[in-house]
Every structure is written in structure tokens, then in C-alpha cells.
C-alpha positions in Angstrom: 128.6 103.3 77.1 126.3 101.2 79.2 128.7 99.4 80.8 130.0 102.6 82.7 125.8 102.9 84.3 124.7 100.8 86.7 121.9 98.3 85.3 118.7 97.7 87.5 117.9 94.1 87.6 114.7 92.6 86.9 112.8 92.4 90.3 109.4 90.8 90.3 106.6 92.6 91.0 105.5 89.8 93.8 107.2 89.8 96.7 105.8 86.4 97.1 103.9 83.8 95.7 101.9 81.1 97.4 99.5 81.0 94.4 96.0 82.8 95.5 98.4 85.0 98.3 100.8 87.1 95.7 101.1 90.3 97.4 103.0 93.0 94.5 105.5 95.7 96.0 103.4 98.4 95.0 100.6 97.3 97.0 103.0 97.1 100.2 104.1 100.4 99.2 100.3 101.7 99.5 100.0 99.8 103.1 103.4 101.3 104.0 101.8 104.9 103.2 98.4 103.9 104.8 99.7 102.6 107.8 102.4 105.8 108.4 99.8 107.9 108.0 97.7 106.1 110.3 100.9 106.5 112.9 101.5 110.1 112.3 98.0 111.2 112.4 97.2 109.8 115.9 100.5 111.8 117.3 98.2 114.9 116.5 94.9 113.5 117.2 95.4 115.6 120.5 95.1 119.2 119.3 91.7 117.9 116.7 89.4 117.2 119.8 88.5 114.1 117.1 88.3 110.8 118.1 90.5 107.8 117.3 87.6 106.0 115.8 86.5 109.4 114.0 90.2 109.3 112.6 89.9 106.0 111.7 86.8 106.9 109.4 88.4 109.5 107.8 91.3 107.6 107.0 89.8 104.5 105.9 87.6 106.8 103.3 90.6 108.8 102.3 92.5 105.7 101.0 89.5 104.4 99.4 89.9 108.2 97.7 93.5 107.6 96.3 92.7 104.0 95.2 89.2 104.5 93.2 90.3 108.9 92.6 93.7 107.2 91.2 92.6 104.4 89.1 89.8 106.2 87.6 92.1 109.6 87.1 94.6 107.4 85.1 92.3 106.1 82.9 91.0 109.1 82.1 93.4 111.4 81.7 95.8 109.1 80.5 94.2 106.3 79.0 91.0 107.6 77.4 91.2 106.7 74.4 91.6 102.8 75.1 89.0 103.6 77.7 86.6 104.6 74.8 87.4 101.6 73.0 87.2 98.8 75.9 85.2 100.6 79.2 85.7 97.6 80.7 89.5 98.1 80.9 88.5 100.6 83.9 87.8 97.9 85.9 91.2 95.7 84.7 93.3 97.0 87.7 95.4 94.0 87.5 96.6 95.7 84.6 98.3 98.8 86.4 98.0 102.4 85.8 97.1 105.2 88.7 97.2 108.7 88.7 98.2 111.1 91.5 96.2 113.6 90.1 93.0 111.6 90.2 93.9 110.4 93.6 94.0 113.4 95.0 90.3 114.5 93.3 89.2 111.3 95.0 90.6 111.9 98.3 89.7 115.6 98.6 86.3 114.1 98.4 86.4 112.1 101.0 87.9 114.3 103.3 84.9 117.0 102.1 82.4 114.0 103.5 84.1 113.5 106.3 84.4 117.2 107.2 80.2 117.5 106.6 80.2 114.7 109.5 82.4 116.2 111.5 81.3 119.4 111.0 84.3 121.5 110.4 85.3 123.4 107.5 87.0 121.4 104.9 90.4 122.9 105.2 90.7 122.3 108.5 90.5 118.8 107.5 92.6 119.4 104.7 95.3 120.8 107.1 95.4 117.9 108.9 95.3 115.4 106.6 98.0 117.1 104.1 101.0 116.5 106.3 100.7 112.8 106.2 100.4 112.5 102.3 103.9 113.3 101.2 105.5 109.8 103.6 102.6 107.6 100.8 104.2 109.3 97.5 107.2 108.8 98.5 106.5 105.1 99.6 104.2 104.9 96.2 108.2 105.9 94.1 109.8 103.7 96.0 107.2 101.4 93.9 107.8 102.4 91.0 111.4 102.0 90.8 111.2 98.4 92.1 108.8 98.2 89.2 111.2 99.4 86.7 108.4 101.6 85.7 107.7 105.8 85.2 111.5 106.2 84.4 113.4 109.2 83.1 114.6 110.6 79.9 117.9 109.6 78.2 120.8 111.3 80.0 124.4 110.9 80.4 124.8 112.2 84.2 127.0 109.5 86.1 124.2 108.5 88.5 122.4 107.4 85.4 120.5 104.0 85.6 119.5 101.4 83.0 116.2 100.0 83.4 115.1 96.7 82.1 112.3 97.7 80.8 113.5 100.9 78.9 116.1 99.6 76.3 119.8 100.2 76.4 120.0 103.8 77.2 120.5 105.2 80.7 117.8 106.9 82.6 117.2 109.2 85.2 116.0 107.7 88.2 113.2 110.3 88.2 111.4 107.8 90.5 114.3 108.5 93.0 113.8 111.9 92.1 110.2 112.3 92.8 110.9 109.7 96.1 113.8 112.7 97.4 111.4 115.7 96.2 107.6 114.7 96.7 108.7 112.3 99.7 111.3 113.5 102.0 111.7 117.1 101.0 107.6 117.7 101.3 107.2 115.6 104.4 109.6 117.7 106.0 108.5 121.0 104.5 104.7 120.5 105.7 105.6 118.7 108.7 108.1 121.7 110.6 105.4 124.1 109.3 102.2 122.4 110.6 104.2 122.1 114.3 102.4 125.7 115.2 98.8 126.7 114.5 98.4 128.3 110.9 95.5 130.0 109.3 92.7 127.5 108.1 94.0 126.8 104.7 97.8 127.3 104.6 99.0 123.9 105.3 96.3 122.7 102.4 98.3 125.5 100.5 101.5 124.8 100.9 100.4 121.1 100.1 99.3 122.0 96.9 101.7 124.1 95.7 104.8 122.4 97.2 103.7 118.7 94.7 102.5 120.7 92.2 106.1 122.5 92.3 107.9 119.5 92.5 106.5 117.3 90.0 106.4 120.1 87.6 109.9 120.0 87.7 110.6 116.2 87.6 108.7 116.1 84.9 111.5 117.4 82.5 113.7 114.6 83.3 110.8 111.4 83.3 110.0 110.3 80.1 106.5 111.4 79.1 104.1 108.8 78.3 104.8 108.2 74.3 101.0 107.8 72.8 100.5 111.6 74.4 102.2 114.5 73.1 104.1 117.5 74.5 102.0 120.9 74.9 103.7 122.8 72.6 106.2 120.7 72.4 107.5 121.1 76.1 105.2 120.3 78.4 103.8 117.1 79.9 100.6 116.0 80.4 101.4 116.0 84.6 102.9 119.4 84.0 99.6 120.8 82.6 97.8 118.5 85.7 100.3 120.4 88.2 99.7 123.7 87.3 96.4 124.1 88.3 97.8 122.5 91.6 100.7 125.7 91.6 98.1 128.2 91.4 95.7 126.6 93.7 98.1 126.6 96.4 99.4 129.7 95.9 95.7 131.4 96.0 95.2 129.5 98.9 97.8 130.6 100.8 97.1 134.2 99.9 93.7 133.8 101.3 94.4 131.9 104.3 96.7 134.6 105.0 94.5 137.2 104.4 91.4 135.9 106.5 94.1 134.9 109.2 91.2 132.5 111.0 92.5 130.1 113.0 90.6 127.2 113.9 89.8 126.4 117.7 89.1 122.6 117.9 86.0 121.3 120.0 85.7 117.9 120.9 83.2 116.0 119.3 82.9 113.5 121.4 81.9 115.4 124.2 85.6 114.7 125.9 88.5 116.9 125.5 91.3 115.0 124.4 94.9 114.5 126.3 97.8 116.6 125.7 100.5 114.6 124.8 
């Protein structure tokens, strides 16, 4: 039967090595992701009244979110256990393991300290900032697949894919799947909708319960992690970690669309910024 799939070969994880300088793919894929954001954010830096190096602060502390929010929601949610036995391993990053969930705990601090400096409500950072999250996911799949990593149940569809690292049987590509879903789909989704001024909160919102939508669908065709079992048999551990996410977002829509504020940016710099 496997010879009718096509077979993923083994890529290495370095897209290089000159010994001390081995950069891995799933690091670029995190540079790809900061750096688009980066890009995208300063195309609507205009309508914030922020400045660029304001922007770049926020930024800068937001990916310091995902990376520390990710590792340390990984370990914990996913790898507690081992955690208890070696606490160390927390610090063994080398080793792999992130969390999306955790990330986003960690960045949504961040962008609370960096709308206390600013001085803005936190959703209106929130707003800003959640368009330009779905281009890293999608980047951060991209990863994973080259990894030959987070890869789907046992199926028989014909666009099913034998990775390496998974035995004989073919795979979804939920990677791909999360990539076309959390990635594209999202990006576009948030991006058409954030084009005219919304109520402070709704783009957050839709954020929120767009990924948790997504990935709580995906997640019946990736292969859960084997030393955690189903909720009742069913349900993954990042469909019990998206839920909250679904009715988050859908509360916060409701709200935003209720209070109907929308925000009027002042310049903080005591210039108003160009229209572009």
C-alpha cells in the first residue's frame, strides 16, 4: 500500500552547518514570521499615531512572548510530568517542544505591557497586533512538515503522506492542514476584516475564535501526542486548549459589538503620523 503514497524524505533540520553557525528551518520559520510581521505592521503604523520605534518595542517583546510563553506552555501542558522529574529539561530547548497555546499566554502579556506604556486599552493593541499572527503559524507549519514532525493520524485519502519519522503508514499532512487553515485562510480572514475601523475588541475576537476553530478541527486528523490520553476518548489535549479560545472569542465579539467603541488614535509622539 505504501508505494501508491508519496514518501517525505529525510530533510535535516540544519539548513546549514559551519560548525558553531547551524541555523535549523524552524528557527528561519520564526524569523520568517517575525520579520512579516514586522513588514505588515509598519503598512498600518499610519492609522496607530504609534511610532516606528514604539512598534519596534512592542514587537521585539511580543516575540520574546511566543518564544519564552511557547517553550514554557509546552512543557507544561505537555511535558509535565518529565518536567517534575528533570526541571532542568525546561531550559533544554535544544531539545524541541513549543506550544501555541503557551505562546500566545506569553505574548498577550507582552502586548498588555506594552499597551500600559502606550497607554491604550489592551485590545486596541490586541487588534492590531492579531492580524499579523496568522502569516508566523503558518510559517511555524511550514516547520514542522520540513521537520517530519506533529503529523496526522493513519488515513487512506490519496494525498496521504509517509513520514520518516512515523513508521510505514500514511499520514495526513495535518501540518499542511494547519499551514492552509491557521495560515492562509486566517491571514486573509482578519486581514479583509481589519481593512475598516471595528469596535475595540472584535478583530482580538475573531482572532481568537477563528485558531481556536481551526485547530479544533485539525486536531481530528493529527495524531495526538501518545503518553496523553483522549478526554473521553475523543478529544485532544489542543482541543480542550482551543476551546477556551472558541468561547473567548465568541464573548468577545459579543461585547465588542455591544459596547460598539471605536478607538480614535492619538499620537504619542506628539506628531501625527502620514497617511499612506
Amino acid at each position: 500500500m505504501s508505494n501508491h503514497y508519496y514518501t517525505l524524505p529525510e530533510i535535516d533540520p540544519a539548513i546549514f552547518n559551519l560548525g558553531v553557525l547551524s541555523p535549523k528551518w524552524y528557527g528561519m520559520m520564526y524569523l520568517v514570521g517575525f520579520v512579516a510581521a514586522w513588514w505588515l505592521a509598519n503598512k498600518r503604523l499610519s492609522r496607530t499615531g504609534w511610532s516606528k520605534d514604539q512598534l519596534s518595542d512592542m514587537l521585539f517583546w511580543g516575540f520574546l512572548g511566543v518564544i519564552l510563553g511557547g517553550r514554557i506552555g509546552y512543557v507544561f501542558f505537555y511535558q509535565f510530568e518529565q518536567f517534575l522529574a528533570d526541571p532542568i529539561y525546561l531550559f533544554r530547548i535544544n531539545e524541541g517542544g513549543m506550544s501555541f497555546h503557551g505562546g500566545l499566554l506569553g505574548v498577550v502579556f507582552a502586548l498588555w505591557l506594552s499597551a500600559r506604556r502606550l497607554k491604550v486599552p489592551f485590545l486596541v493593541v490586541g487588534d492590531f497586533i492579531a492580524p499579523l499572527v496568522p502569516i508566523g503559524l503558518g510559517a511555524g507549519r511550514i516547520g514542522n512538515f520540513i521537520n517530519s514532525e506533529l503529523w496526522g493520524r493513519p488515513t487512506d485519502v490519496p494525498w496521504a503522506i509517509i513520514f520518516p519519522n512515523a513508521g510505514p503508514e500514511p499520514r495526513h499532512p495535518s501540518q499542511l492542514y494547519e499551514f492552509a487553515l491557521e495560515g492562509v485562510v486566517l491571514f486573509f480572514i482578519l486581514w479583509i476584516y481589519s481593512k475598516k475601523p471595528r469596535p475595540i475588541g472584535a478583530i482580538s475576537g475573531a482572532f481568537l475564535l477563528g485558531y481556536g476553530s481551526f485547530r479544533f478541527f485539525v486536531e481530528f486528523f493529527r495524531q495526538w501526542d501518545g503518553h496523553l490520553d483522549l478526554y473521553l476518548g475523543l478529544f485532544s489535549r489542543g482541543q480542550m486548549l482551543s476551546l477556551p479560545m472558541i468561547i473567548g472569542g465568541i464573548g468577545l465579539i459579543v461585547w465588542a459589538m455591544r459596547h460598539k467603541q471605536i478607538h480614535q488614535p492619538k499620537p504619542t509622539n506628539g506628531k501625527k503620523g502620514k497617511k499612506a
